[in-house]
C-alpha positions in Angstrom: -50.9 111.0 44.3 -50.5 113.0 41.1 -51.6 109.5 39.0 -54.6 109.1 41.2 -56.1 112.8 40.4 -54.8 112.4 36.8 -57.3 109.1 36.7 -60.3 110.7 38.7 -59.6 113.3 36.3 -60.0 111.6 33.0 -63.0 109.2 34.6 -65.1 112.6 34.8 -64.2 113.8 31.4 -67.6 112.8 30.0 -69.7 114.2 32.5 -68.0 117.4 31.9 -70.3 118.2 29.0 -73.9 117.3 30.4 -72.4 119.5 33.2 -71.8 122.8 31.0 -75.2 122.1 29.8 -76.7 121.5 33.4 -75.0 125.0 33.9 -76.2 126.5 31.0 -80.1 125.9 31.8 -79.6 126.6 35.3 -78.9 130.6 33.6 -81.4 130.2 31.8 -83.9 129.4 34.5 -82.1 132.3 36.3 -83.0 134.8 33.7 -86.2 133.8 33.4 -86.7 134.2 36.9 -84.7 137.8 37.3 -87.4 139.3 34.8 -90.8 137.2 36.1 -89.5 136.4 39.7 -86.6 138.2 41.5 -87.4 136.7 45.2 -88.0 133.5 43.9 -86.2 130.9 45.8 -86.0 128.4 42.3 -84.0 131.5 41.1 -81.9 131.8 43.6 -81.2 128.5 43.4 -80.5 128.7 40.1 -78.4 131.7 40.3 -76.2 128.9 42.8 -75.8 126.8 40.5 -74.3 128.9 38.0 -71.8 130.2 40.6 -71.2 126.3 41.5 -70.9 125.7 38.3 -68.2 128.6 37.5 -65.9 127.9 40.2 -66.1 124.1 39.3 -64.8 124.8 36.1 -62.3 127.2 37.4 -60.8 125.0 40.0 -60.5 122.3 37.5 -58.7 124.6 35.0 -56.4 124.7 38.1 -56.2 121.3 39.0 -55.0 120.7 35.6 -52.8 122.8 35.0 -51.0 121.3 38.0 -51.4 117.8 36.8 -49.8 119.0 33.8 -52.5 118.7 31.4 -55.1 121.0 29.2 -58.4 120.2 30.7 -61.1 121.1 27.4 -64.4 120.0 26.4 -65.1 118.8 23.2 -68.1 120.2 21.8 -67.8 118.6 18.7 -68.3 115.0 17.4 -66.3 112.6 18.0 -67.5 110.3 15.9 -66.9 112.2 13.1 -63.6 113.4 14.2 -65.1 116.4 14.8 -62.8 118.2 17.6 -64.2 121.6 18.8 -62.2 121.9 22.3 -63.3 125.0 24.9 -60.9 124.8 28.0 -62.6 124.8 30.9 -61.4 128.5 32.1 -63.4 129.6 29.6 -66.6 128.1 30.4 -65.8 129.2 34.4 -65.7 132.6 33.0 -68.9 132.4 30.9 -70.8 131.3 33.9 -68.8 133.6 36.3 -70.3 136.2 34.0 -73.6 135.0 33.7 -73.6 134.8 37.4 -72.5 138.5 38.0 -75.2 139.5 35.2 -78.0 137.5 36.8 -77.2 139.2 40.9 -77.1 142.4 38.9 -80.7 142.1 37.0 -81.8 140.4 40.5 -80.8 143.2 42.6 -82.2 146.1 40.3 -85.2 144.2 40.1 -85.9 143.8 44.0 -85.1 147.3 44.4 -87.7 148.5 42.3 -90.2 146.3 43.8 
């Protein structure tokens, strides 16, 4: 069992990075939208996908650290040996973050409308 989720795990190790930056528009979108559009249902969706994104990265921190491993993303290049590794708590967190920020600005937004 353990050597099945270790090889799903390391199979979606390159996705991992167009997925931080999936996450990372989907704020932005958000942002713009808490300022322009608060009832927006693009921003809400957006907002969603920054919270999907957060506990993603979260649950994966978790997963690993049962498997026994330091699940990171290199944001660096490779190529170059380059190695500039974020675990992925700490992009969870960011998002988790962003999200909270972006249901706040939402909120007081839609009040004052």
């Amino acid at each position: 069992m353990k050597s099945t989720l270790i090889e799903m795990m390391t199979a979606m190790m390159p996705y991992m990075r167009p997925l931080v930056w999936v996450v990372a528009a989907a704020f932005v979108l958000a942002l713009i939208g808490a300022f322009a559009f608060p009832k927006n249902p693009l921003a809400r969706l957006a907002r969603a996908v920054v919270l999907a994104g957060a506990v993603f990265f979260l649950s994966a921190q978790a997963m690993g650290a049962w498997l026994g491993a330091k699940p990171s993303i290199n944001f660096g290049d490779a190529a170059k040996f380059e190695f500039i590794l974020v675990p992925f708590w700490q992009v969870g967190l960011a998002a988790l973050i962003g999200w909270a920020l972006l249901r706040g600005l939402a909120g007081r937004k839609a009040a004052r409308a």
